[in-house]
C-alpha positions as CSV (number, residue, x, y, z in Angstrom):
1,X,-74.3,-53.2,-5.2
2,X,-73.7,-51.0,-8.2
3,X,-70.2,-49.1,-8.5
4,X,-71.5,-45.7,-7.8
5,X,-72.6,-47.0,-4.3
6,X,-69.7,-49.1,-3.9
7,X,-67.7,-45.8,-4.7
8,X,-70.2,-43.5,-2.1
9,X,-69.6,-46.0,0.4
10,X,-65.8,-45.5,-0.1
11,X,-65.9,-41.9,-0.2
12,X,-67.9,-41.4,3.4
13,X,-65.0,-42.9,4.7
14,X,-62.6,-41.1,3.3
15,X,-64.6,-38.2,4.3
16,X,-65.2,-39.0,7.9
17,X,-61.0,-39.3,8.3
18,X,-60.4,-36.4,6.3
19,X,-63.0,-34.6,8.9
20,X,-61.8,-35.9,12.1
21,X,-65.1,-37.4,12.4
22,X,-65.0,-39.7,15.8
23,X,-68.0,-41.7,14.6
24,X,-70.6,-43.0,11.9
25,X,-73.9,-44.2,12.2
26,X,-75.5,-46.2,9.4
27,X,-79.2,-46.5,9.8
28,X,-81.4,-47.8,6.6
29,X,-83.2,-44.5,4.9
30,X,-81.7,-42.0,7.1
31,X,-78.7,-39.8,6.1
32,X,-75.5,-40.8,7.3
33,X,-74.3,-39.4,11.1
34,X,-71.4,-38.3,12.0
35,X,-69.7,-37.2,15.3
36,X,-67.4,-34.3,15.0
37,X,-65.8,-33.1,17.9
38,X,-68.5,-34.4,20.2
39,X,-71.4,-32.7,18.4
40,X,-73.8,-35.1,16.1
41,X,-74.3,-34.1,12.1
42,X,-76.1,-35.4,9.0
43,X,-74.0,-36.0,6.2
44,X,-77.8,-35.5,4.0
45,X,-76.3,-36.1,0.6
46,X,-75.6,-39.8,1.6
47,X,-78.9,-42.0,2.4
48,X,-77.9,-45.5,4.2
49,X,-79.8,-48.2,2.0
50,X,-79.5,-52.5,3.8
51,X,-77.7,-53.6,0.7
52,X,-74.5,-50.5,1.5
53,X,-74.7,-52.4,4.6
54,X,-74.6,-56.1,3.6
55,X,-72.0,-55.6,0.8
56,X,-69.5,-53.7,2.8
57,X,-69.7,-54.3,6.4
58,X,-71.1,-57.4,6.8
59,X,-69.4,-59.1,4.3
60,X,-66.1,-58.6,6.6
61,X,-67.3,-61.1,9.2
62,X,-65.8,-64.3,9.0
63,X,-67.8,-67.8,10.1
64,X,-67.7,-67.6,13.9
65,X,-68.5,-63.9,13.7
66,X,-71.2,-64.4,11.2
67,X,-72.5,-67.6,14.0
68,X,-72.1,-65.0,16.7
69,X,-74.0,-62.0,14.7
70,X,-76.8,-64.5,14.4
71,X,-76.9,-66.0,17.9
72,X,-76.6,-62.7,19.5
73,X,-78.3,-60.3,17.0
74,X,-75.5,-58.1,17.2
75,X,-71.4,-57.8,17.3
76,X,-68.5,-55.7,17.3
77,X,-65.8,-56.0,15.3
78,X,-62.6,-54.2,13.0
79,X,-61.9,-54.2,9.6
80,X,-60.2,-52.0,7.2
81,X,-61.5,-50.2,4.5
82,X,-60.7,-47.9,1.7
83,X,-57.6,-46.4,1.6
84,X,-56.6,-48.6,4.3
85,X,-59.0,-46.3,6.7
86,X,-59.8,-48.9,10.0
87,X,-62.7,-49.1,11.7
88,X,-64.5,-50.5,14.9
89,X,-67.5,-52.1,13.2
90,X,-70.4,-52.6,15.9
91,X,-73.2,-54.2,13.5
92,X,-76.5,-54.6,14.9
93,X,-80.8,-55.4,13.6
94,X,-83.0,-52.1,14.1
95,X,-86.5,-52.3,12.9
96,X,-86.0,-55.7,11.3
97,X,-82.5,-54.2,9.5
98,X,-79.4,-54.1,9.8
99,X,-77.4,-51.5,10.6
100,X,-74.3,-50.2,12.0
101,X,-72.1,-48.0,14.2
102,X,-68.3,-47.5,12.9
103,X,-65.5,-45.5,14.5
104,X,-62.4,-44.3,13.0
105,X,-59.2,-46.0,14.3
106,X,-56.4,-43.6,13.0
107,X,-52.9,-45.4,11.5
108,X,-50.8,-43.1,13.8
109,X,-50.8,-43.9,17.4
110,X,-50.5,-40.6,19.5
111,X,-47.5,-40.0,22.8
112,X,-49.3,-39.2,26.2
113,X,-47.8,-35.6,25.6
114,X,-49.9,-35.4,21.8
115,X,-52.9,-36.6,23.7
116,X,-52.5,-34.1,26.6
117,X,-52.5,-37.0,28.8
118,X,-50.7,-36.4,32.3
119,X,-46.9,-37.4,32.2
120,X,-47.3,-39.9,35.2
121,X,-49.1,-42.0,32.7
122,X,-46.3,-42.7,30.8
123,X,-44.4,-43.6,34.3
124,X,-47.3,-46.2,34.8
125,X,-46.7,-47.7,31.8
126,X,-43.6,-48.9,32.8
127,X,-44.4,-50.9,35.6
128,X,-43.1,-54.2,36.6
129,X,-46.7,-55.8,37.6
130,X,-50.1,-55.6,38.8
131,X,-53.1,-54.2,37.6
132,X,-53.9,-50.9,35.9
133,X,-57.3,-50.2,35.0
134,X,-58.2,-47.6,32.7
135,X,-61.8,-46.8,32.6
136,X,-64.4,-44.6,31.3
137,X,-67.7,-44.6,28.9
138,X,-68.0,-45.6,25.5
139,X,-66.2,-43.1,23.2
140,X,-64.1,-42.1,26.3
141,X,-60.8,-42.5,24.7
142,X,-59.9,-45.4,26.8
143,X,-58.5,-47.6,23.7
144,X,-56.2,-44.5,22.3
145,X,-54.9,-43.9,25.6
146,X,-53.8,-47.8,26.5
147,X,-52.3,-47.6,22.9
148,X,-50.3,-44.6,23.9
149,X,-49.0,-46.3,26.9
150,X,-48.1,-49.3,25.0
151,X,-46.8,-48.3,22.3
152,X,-44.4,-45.8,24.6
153,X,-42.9,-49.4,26.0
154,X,-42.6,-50.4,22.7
155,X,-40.2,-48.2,21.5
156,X,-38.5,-47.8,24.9
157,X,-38.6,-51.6,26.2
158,X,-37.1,-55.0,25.5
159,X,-40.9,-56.5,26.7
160,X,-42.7,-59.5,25.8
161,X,-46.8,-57.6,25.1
162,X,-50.0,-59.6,24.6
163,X,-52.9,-57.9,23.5
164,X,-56.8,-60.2,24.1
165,X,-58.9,-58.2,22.4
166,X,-62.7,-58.0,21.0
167,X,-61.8,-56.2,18.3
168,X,-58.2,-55.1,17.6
169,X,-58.1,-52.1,17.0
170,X,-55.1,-50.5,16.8
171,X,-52.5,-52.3,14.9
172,X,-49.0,-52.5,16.6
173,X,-45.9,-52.4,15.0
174,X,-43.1,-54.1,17.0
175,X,-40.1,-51.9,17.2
176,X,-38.3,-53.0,20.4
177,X,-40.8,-54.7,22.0
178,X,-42.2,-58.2,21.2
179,X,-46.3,-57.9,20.3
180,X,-48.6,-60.0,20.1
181,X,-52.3,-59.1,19.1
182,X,-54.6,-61.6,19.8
183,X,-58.1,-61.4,18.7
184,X,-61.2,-63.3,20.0
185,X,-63.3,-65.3,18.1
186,X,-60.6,-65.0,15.5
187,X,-57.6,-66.1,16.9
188,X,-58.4,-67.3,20.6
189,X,-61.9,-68.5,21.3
190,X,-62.8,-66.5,24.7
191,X,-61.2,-63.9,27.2
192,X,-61.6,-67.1,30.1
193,X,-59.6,-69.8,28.2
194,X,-57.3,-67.3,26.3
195,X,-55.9,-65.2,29.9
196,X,-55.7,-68.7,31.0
197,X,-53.3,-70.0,28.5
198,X,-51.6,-66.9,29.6
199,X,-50.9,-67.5,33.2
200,X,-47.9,-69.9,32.2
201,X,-46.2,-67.9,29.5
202,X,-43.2,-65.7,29.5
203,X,-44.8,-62.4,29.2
204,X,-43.9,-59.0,30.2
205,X,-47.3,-57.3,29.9
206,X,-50.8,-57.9,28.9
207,X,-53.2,-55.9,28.0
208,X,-57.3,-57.5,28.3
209,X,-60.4,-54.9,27.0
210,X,-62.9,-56.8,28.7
211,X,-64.1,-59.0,32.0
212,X,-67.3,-60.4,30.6
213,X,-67.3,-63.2,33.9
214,X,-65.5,-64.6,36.7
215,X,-63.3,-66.5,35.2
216,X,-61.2,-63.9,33.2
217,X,-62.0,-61.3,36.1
218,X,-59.6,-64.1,38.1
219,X,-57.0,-64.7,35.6
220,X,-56.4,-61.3,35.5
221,X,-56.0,-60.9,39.4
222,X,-53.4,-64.1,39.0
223,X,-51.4,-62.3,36.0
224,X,-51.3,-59.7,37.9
225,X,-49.0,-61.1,40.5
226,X,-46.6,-61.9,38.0
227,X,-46.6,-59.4,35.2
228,X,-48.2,-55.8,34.4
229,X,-52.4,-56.4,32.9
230,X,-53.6,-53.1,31.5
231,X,-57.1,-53.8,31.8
232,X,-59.8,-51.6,30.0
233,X,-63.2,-51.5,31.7
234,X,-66.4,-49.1,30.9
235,X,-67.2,-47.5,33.8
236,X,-68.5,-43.9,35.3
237,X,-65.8,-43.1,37.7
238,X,-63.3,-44.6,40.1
239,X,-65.5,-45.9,42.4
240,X,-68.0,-48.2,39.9
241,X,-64.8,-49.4,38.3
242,X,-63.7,-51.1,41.4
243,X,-67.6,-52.0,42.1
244,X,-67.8,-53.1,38.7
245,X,-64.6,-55.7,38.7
246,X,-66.0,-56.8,41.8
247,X,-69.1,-57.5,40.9
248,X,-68.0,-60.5,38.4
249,X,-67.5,-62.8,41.2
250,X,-70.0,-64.7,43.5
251,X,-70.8,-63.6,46.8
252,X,-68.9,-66.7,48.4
253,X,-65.5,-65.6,47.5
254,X,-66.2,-61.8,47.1
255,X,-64.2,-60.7,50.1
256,X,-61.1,-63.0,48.9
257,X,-60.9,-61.4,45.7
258,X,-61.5,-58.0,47.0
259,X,-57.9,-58.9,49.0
260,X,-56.4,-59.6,46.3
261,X,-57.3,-56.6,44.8
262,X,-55.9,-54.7,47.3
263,X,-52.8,-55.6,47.0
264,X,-52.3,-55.8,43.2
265,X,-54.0,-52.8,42.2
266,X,-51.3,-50.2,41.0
267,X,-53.5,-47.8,39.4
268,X,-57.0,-46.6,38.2
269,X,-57.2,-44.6,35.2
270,X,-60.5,-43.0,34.5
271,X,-61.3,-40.3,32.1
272,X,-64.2,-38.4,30.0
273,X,-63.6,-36.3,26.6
274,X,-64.6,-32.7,26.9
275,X,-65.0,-29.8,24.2
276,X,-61.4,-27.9,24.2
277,X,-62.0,-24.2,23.5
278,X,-61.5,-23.2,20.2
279,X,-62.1,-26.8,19.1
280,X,-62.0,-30.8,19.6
281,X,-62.2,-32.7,22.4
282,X,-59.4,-33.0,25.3
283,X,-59.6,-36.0,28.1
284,X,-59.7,-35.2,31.7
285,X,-58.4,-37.3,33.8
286,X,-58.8,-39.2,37.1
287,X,-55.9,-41.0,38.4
288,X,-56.2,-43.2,41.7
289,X,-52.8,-44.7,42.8
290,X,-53.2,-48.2,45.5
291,X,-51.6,-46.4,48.8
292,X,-52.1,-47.8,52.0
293,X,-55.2,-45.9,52.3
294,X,-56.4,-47.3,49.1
295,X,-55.6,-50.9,49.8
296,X,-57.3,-50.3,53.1
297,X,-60.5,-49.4,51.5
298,X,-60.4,-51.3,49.4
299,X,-60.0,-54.7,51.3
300,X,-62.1,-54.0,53.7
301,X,-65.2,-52.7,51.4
302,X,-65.0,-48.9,52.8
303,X,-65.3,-47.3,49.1
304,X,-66.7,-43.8,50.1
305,X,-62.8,-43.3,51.9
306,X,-61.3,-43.2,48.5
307,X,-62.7,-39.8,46.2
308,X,-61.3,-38.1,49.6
309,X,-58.1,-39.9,49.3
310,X,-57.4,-38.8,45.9
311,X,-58.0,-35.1,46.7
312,X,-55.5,-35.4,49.8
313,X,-53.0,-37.7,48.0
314,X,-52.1,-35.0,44.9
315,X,-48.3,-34.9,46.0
316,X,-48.3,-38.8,45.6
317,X,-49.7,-38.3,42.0
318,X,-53.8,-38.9,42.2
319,X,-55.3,-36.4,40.6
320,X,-59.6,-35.8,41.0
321,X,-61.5,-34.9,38.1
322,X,-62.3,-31.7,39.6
323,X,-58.9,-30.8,40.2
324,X,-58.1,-31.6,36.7
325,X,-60.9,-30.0,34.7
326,X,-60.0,-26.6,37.2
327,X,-56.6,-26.8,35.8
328,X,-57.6,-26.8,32.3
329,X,-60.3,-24.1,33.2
330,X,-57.3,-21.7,35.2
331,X,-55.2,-22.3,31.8
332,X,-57.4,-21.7,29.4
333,X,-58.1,-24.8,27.7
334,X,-61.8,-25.7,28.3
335,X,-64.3,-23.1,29.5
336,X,-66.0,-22.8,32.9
337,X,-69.1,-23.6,31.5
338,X,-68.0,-26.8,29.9
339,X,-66.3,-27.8,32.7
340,X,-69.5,-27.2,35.2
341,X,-71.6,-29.8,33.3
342,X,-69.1,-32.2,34.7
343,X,-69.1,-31.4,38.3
344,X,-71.7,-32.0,41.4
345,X,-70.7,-29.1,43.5
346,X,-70.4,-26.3,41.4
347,X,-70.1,-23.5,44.3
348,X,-67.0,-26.0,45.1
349,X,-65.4,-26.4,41.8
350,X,-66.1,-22.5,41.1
351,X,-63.6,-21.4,44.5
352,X,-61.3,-24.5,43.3
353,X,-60.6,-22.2,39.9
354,X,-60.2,-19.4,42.2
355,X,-56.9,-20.9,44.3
């Protein structure tokens, strides 16, 4: 690659931080994409060609990724690049090319309050064990806000923190908490054998990003009888999040582990990113807290109890996604008709505004 294209490479980069860009999309003789505040643009003055590709974001994989790329056709991974700018790298072949996906992972790591998260989140944070799951889609903001909870412990809390992740993306700095980042394919070969070699360590709090089988799904039900797992899953809502964890384990022992979910489950996070008036994107949030009712459902396999749980259970601290995108609406934050593409009953959420 010449130095000019070494140097425009460099430069989109610097541009996407300096923009707030989200995301970049490298496709071979297309313009460069870029998400800004949800909303997709052509960068048209920088043309993708497979050897920007090769030369600066392939090149970062080292031996097992390179065996994995190959295997699997595709892979996800961090690296950092100029100016120290980091990015989730998810390289993949289209049309017989290669191309790739990057998102920007800023240095700072935003409080709950920066992120306009609600304040029980930082409350969850701190406890003692069982499971938290914070879900969503892809882009939802599920990574930033774990890190905000974390890294709230970590300069609050003497705790012992292990991160399995695939890729690490944030970088932790240990202030008075112990960290340990632990990447796979780099560090630890899987998530099964890696929460494994957790389950007789001295640690405080981990924190898993995926449950790609059975195995992990059950070492993260064990850890969580004896420590807190902040586990990040993608999923719709609430109610797939559950079916989703769930649905890593055989028919034959389904109901067990359902038990045991029931009564380690502290908390469901799920959220979406929406356009903030004036501007940018602000989460909403769903937050499901394991009552007695919840644990009831939950064990025995009566889902469809639980979205009207959460709307009756807002003194404990649940919060619905309608309730929370009305209270942005009633404060001015994120306009009705945003808010409406987010909803099923939109007479309903239209009189919720109006209380």
């Amino acid at each position: 690659m010449s130095v000019s294209q070494d140097l425009e490479f460099k430069n989109i980069l610097i541009k996407a931080a300096q923009s707030g860009a989200s995301d970049l999309h490298f496709v071979p003789g297309n313009p460069v994409k870029a998400r800004i505040d949800g909303a997709l643009v052509d960068w048209p003055e920088s043309v993708v060609n497979a050897e920007m590709i090769e030369k600066n974001i392939f090149s970062n994989l080292n031996p097992a990724q390179q065996t994995e790329f190959a295997r699997n056709k595709a892979i996800v991974f961090s690296a950092n690049f100029a100016e120290d700018l980091r990015f989730r790298c998810q390289l993949f072949w289209e049309e017989g090319k290669m191309a790739a996906a990057l998102r920007y992972i800023p240095v700072n790591i935003k409080t709950v309050a920066e992120l306009s998260l609600p304040q029980i989140i930082s409350l969850l944070a701190r406890v003692e064990r069982g499971l938290i799951i914070v879900s969503g889609t892809s882009g939802a903001g599920k990574t930033t806000t774990i890190a905000a909870m974390i890294e709230e412990v970590n300069r609050e809390l003497n705790k012992s923190i292990i991160f399995l992740k695939k890729p690490i993306e944030y970088i932790f700095t240990p202030k008075k908490s112990l960290i340990e980042q632990r990447e796979i394919l780099v560090d630890t070969p899987t998530f099964a054998q890696s929460s494994e070699d957790l389950l007789d360590i001295d640690v405080d709090t981990v924190v898993v990003d995926q449950v790609p089988d059975k195995y992990t799904a059950s070492n993260v039900l064990e850890l969580a009888e004896k420590c807190l797992v902040v586990l990040e899953m993608s999923s719709q809502d609430v109610l797939d999040t559950i079916a989703d964890f769930l649905s890593k384990f055989e028919l034959t022992n389904k109901q067990e582990k359902r038990q045991i979910l029931s009564r380690n489950l502290v908390a469901i996070i799920n959220q979406i990113l929406v356009a903030r008036q004036g501007g940018g994107l602000i989460p909403v949030v769903e937050i499901l807290l394991n009552n007695n009712a919840v644990a009831s459902a939950i064990a025995d396999d009566r889902m469809a109890r639980i979205p009207d749980t959460i709307v009756m259970s807002g003194y404990e601290g649940m919060i619905s996604r309608e309730r929370a995108l009305a209270e942005l609406v009633k404060n001015g934050v994120v306009l009705i008709d945003e808010a409406l593409k987010y909803v099923s009953n939109k007479e309903g959420f239209k009189e919720m505004i109006l209380k």
